[in-house]
KOLMI-605859 format. One record per residue (C-alpha): residue number from 0; x, y, z. Coordinates in steps of 0.001 Angstrom, whole numbers. Example, Ala and Ser with C-alpha at 12.3 -4.5 7.8 and 13.67 -1.06 7.14 Angstrom:
2
seq->0, u->12300, v->-4500, w->7800
seq->1, u->13670, v->-1060, w->7140
// end
This chain:
341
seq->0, u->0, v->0, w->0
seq->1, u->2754, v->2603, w->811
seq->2, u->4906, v->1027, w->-2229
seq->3, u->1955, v->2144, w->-4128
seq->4, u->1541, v->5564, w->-2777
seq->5, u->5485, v->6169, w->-3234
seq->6, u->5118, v->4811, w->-6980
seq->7, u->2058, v->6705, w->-7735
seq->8, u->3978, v->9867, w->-7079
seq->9, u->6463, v->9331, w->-10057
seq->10, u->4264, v->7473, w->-12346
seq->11, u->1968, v->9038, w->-14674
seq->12, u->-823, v->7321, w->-14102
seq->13, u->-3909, v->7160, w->-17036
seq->14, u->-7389, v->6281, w->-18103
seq->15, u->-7677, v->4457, w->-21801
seq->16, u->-11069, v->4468, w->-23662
seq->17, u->-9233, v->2003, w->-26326
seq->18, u->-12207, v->1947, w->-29648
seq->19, u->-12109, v->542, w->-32416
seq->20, u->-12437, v->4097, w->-33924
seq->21, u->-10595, v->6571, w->-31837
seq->22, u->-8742, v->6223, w->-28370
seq->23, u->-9019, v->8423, w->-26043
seq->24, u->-6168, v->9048, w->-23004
seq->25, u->-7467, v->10936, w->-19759
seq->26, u->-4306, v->11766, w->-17560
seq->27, u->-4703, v->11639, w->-13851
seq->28, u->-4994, v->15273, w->-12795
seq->29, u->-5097, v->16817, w->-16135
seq->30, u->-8103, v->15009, w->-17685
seq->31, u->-8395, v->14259, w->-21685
seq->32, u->-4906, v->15111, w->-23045
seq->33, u->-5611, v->12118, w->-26368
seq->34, u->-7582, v->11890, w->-28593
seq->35, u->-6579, v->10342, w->-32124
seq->36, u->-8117, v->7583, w->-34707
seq->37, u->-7429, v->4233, w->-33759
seq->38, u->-5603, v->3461, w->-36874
seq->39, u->-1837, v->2640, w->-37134
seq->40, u->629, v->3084, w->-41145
seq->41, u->2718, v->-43, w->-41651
seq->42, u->5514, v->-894, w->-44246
seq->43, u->4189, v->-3998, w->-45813
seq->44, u->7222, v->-6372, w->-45694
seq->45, u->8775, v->-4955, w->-43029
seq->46, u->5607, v->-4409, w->-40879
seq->47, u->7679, v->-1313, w->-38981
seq->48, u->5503, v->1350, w->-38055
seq->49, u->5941, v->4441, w->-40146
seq->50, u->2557, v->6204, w->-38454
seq->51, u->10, v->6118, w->-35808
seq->52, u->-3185, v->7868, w->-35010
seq->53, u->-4722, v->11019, w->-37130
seq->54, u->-1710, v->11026, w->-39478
seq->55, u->-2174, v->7259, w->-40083
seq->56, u->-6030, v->7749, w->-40873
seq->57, u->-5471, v->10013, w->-43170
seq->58, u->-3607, v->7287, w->-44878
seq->59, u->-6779, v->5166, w->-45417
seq->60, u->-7587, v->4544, w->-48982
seq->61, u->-4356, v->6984, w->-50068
seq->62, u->-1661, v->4614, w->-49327
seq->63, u->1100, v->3479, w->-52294
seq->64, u->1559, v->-123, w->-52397
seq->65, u->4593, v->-367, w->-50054
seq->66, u->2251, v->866, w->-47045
seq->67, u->-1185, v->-5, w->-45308
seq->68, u->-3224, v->1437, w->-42891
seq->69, u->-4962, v->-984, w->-40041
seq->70, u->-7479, v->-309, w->-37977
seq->71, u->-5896, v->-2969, w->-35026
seq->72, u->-9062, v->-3019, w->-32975
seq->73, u->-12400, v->-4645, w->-34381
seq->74, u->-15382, v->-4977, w->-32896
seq->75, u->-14267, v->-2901, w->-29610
seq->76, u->-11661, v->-5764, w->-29245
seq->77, u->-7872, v->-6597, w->-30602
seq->78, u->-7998, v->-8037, w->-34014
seq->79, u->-3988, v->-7712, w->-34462
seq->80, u->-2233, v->-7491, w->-31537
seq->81, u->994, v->-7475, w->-32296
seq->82, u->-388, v->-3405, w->-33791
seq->83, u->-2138, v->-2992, w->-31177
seq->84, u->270, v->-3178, w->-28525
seq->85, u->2492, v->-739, w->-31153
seq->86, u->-193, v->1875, w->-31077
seq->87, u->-860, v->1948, w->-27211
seq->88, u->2664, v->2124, w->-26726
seq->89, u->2969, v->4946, w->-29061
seq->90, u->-206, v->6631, w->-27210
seq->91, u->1334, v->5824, w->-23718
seq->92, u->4368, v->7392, w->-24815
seq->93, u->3478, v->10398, w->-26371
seq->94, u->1486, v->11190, w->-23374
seq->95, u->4211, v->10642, w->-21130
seq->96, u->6508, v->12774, w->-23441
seq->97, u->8838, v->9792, w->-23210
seq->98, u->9977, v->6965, w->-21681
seq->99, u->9371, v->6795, w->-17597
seq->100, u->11318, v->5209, w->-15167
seq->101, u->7943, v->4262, w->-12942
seq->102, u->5584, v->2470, w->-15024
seq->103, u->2132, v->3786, w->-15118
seq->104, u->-1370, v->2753, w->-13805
seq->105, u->-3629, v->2288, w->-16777
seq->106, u->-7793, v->2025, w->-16460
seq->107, u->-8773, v->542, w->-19373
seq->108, u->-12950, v->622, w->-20920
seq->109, u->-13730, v->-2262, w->-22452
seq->110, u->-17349, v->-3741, w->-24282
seq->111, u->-19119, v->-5386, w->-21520
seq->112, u->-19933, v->-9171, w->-23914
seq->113, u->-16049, v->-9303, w->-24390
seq->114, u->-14738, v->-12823, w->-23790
seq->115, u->-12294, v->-13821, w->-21252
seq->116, u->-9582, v->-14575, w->-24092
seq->117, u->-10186, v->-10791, w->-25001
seq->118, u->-9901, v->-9491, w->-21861
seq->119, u->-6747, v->-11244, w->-21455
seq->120, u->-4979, v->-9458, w->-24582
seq->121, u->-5978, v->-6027, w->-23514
seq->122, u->-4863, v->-6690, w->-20317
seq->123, u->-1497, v->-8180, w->-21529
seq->124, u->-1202, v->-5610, w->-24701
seq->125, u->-1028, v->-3014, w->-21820
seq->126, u->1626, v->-4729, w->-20035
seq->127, u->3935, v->-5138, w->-23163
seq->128, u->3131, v->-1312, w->-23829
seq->129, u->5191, v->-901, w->-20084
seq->130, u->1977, v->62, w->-17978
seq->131, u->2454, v->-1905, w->-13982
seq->132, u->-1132, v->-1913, w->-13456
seq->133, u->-3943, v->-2420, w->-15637
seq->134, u->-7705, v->-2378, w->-14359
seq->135, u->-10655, v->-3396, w->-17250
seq->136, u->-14139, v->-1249, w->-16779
seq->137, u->-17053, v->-1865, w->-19150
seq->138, u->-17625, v->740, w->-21353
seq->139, u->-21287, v->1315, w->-20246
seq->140, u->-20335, v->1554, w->-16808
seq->141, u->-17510, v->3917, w->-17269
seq->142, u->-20638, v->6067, w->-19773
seq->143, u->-22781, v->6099, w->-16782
seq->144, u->-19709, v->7147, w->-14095
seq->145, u->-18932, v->9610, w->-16963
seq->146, u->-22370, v->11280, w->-17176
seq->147, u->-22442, v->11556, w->-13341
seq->148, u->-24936, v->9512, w->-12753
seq->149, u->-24868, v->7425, w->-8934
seq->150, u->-24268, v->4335, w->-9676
seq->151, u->-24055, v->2901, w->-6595
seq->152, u->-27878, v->3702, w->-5675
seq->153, u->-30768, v->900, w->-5484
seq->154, u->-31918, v->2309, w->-8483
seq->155, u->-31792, v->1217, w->-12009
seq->156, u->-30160, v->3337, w->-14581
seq->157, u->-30151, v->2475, w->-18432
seq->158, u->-27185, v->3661, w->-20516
seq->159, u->-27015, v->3145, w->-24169
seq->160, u->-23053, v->3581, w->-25805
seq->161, u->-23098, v->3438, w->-29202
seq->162, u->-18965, v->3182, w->-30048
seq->163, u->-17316, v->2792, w->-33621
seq->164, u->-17404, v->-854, w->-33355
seq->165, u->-19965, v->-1879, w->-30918
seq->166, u->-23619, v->-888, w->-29441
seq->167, u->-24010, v->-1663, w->-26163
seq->168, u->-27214, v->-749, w->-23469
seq->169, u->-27249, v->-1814, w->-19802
seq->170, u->-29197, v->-1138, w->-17173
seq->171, u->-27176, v->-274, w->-13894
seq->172, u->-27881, v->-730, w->-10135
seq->173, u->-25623, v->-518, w->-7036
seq->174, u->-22054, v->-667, w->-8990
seq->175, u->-23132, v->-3364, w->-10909
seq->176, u->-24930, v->-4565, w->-14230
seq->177, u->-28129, v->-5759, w->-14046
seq->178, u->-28329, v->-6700, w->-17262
seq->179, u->-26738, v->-5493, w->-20780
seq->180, u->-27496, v->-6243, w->-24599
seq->181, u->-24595, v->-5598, w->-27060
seq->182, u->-23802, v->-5908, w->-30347
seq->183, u->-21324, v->-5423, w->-33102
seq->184, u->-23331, v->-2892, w->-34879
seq->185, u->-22092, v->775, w->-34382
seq->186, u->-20709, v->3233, w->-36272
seq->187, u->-18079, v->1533, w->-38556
seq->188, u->-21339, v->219, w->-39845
seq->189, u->-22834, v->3189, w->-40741
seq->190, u->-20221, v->4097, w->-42680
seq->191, u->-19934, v->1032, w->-44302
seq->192, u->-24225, v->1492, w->-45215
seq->193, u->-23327, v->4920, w->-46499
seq->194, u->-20732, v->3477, w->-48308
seq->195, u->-22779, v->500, w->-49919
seq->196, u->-25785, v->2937, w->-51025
seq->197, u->-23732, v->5566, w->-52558
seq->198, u->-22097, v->2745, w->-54317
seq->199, u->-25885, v->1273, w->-55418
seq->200, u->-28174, v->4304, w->-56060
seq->201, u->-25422, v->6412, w->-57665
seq->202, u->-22363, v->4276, w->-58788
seq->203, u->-20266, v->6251, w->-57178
seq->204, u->-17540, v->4531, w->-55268
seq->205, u->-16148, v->6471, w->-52239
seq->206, u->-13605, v->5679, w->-49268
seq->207, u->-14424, v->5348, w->-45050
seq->208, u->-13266, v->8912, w->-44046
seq->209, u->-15127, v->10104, w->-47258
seq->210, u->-18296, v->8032, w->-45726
seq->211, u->-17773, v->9505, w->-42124
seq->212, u->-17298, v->13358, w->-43287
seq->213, u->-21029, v->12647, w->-45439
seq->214, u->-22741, v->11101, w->-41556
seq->215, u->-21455, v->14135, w->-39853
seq->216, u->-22230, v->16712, w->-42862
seq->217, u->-25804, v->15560, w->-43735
seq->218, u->-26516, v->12209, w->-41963
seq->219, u->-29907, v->11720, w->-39479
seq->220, u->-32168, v->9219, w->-38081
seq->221, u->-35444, v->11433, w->-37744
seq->222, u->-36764, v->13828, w->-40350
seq->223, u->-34943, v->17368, w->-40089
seq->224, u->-36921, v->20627, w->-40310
seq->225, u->-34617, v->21875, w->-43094
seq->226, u->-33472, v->20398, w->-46036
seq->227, u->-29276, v->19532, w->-45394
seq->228, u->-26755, v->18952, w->-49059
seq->229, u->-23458, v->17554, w->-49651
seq->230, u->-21470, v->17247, w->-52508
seq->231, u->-19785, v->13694, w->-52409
seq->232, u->-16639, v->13263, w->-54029
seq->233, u->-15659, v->9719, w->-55325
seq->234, u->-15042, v->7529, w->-58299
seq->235, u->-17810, v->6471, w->-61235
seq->236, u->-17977, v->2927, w->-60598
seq->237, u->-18687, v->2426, w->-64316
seq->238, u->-16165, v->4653, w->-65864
seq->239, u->-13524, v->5149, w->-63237
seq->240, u->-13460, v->8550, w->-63748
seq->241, u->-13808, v->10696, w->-60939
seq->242, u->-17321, v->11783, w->-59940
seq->243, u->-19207, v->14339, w->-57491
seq->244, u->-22817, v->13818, w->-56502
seq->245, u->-24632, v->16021, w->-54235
seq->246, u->-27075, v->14233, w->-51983
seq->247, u->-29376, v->15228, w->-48989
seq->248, u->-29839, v->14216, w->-45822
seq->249, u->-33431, v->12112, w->-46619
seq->250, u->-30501, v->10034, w->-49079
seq->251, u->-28577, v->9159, w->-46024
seq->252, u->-31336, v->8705, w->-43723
seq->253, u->-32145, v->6113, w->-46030
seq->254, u->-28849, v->4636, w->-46258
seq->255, u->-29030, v->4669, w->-42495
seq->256, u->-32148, v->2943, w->-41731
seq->257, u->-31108, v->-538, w->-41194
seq->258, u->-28358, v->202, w->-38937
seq->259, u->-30476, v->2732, w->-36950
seq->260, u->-33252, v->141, w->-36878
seq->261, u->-30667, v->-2532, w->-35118
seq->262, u->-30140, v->770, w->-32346
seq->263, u->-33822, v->575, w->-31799
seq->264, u->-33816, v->-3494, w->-31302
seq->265, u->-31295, v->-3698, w->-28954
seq->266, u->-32991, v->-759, w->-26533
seq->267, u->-36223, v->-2687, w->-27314
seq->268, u->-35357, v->-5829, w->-25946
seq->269, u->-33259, v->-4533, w->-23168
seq->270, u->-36280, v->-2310, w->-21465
seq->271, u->-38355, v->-5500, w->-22566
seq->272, u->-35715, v->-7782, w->-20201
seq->273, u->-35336, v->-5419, w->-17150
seq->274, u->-37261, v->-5809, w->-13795
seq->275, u->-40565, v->-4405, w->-13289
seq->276, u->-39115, v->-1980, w->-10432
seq->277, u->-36000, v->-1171, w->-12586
seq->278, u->-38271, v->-217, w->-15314
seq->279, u->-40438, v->2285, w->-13621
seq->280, u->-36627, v->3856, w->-12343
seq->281, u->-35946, v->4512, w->-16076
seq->282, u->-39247, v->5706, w->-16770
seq->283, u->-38923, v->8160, w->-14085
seq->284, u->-34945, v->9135, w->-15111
seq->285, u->-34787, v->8130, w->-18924
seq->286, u->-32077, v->6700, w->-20941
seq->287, u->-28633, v->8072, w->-21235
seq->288, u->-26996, v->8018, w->-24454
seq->289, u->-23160, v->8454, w->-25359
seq->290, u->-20624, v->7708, w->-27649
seq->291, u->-19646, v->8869, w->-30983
seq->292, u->-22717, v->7576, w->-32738
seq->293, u->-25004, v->9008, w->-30206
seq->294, u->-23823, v->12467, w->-32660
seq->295, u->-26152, v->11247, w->-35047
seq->296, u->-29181, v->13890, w->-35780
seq->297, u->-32135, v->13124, w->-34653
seq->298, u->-31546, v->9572, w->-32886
seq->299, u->-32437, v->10844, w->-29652
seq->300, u->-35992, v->11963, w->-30475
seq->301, u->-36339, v->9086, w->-32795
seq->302, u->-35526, v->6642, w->-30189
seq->303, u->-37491, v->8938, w->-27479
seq->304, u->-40415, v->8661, w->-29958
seq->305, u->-40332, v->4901, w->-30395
seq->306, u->-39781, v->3843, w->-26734
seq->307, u->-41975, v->6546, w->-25033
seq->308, u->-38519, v->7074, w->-22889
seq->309, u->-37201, v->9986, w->-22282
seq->310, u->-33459, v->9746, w->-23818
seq->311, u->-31083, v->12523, w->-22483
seq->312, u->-27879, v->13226, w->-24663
seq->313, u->-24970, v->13036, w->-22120
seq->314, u->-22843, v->16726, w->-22216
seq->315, u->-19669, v->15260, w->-24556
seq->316, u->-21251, v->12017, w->-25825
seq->317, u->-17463, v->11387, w->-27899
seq->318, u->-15130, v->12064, w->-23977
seq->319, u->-18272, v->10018, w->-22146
seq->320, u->-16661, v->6977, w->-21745
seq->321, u->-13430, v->8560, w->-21359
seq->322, u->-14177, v->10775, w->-18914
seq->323, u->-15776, v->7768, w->-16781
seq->324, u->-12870, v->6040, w->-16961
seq->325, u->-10547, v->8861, w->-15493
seq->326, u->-13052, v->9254, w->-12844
seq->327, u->-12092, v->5509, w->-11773
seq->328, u->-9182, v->6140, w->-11999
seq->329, u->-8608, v->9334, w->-9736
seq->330, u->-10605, v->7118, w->-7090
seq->331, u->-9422, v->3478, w->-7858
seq->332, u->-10213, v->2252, w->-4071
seq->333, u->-13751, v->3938, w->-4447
seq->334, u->-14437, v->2174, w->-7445
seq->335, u->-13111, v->-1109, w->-7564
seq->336, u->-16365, v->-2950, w->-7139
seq->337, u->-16502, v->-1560, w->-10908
seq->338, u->-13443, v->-3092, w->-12174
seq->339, u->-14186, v->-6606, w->-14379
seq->340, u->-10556, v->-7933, w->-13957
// end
């Protein structure tokens, strides 16, 4: 306990929000000092790193043949972790501003339906990356700590996180999950729809940060009051020429629907699962929605509308989870009942 104290004074201790699209980095004392793409430049043959983070992404679909850029995480969880452990290293260190004597504390979020084999290569991915100490929080958990909400009340709280690689809802009580739904639907996805209709209504082929810059230009779940345009520039499937195409939001509202439908599922079955008593709590206090796909227009009145919930935007829906993680991590004795490792 006093070896931990004495450490704690020369470490640099830190709070990860690790997604599949960006990671975040809250420092302890300073709050959010990170926050960069999840997306790491590699030679092919060589596989050395030649770029991580916001200068890697804009690498995607720009690359010469000699170089790739990955996106190491999938799902919310390591799909190459040999990259992985590269890019949190890289993060670690460039928060840091170097290399530290004292190894740091790390609080990691995490999807809540990860497996135990998953768990076990974040946990050991942070180890190789030179943190002492790693502690795993689910990500809704860390969304509800971040939104301030008392967690460790008798009373049931539903969160809904909707991440770049996964959606998750659970309903909260006393420190602990009542009960979650997740799946492996989020925003990566809608991209990917955007990406698939432009492709089928107007032959025109177009990249993932393309995709993403359309969603947060134009993109919606529920009808808007005025008419939003973009002009998407890509490549004439048919000619291979290049091609711009100005669409409107009702275009990617329709390109949308499917994945926002899947949103409205999970929610759906989750209020249908919890507790009678737990219910009327979330009734009376409404749902609380975060994460970068939360951003999308309109989602909270749509969902509001088809649930007869009130849904409540948290203040930074993007630093949520983050920020919930940093507040474990200020207070890791207060909060270990939290921790899933």
């Amino acid at each position: 306990m006093i070896l931990d104290k004495i450490l704690g004074w020369f470490s640099t201790d830190m709070a990860m929000d690790l997604g599949t699209a960006n990671t975040l980095i809250y420092k302890k004392g300073a709050g959010i000092v990170l926050n960069e793409p999840s997306v790491v430049a590699l030679e092919r043959d060589s596989r050395r790193v030649v770029a991580v983070g916001q200068e890697a992404k804009e690498f995607l679909g720009r690359t010469p043949q000699r170089i790739e850029a990955v996106r190491p995480m999938k799902d919310g969880v390591i799909a190459d972790f040999t990259v992985t452990q590269e890019m949190i290293r890289y993060f670690l260190l460039k928060v840091q501003g170097g290399p530290r004597l004292i190894r740091p504390r790390i609080v990691i979020g995490v999807p809540t339906g990860i497996t135990q084999v998953e768990k076990r290569a974040v946990i050991e991915a942070a180890h190789l990356a030179r943190a002492r100490e790693v502690h795993l929080i689910d990500e809704p958990m860390a969304a509800a700590i971040g939104a301030g909400l008392k967690i460790e009340q008798p009373y049931g709280r539903m969160v809904m996180d909707i991440g770049g690689g996964t959606t998750e809802v659970a309903v909260i009580s006393m420190s602990a999950i009542a009960y979650w739904e997740s799946v492996r639907v989020a925003g990566d996805e809608t991209n990917e729809a955007i990406m698939r209709y432009m492709q089928k209504k107007y032959h025109l082929l177009i990249g993932e940060n393309t995709a993403e810059a359309v969603k947060m230009a134009v993109g919606s779940a529920y009808p808007l009051p005025e008419t939003l345009q973009y002009d998407v520039k890509g490549k004439d499937a048919v000619t291979g020429t290049p091609k711009v195409v100005n669409v409107t939001d009702a275009d990617i509202r329709a390109a949308l629907a499917e994945t926002v439908q899947v949103f409205l599922d999970v929610i759906r079955r989750a209020l249908d699962k919890t507790p009678p008593e737990m219910a009327g709590d979330i009734l009376e206090s409404g749902i609380i929605l975060a994460g970068g796909g939360a951003l999308l227009k309109g989602l909270d009145r749509l969902i509001e509308e088809e649930t007869h919930v009130p849904v409540h935007l948290t203040k930074s829906p993007l630093t949520t989870v983050a920020e919930g993680t940093g507040v474990a991590l200020e207070n890791l004795a207060g909060y270990k009942k939290v921790f899933v490792n």
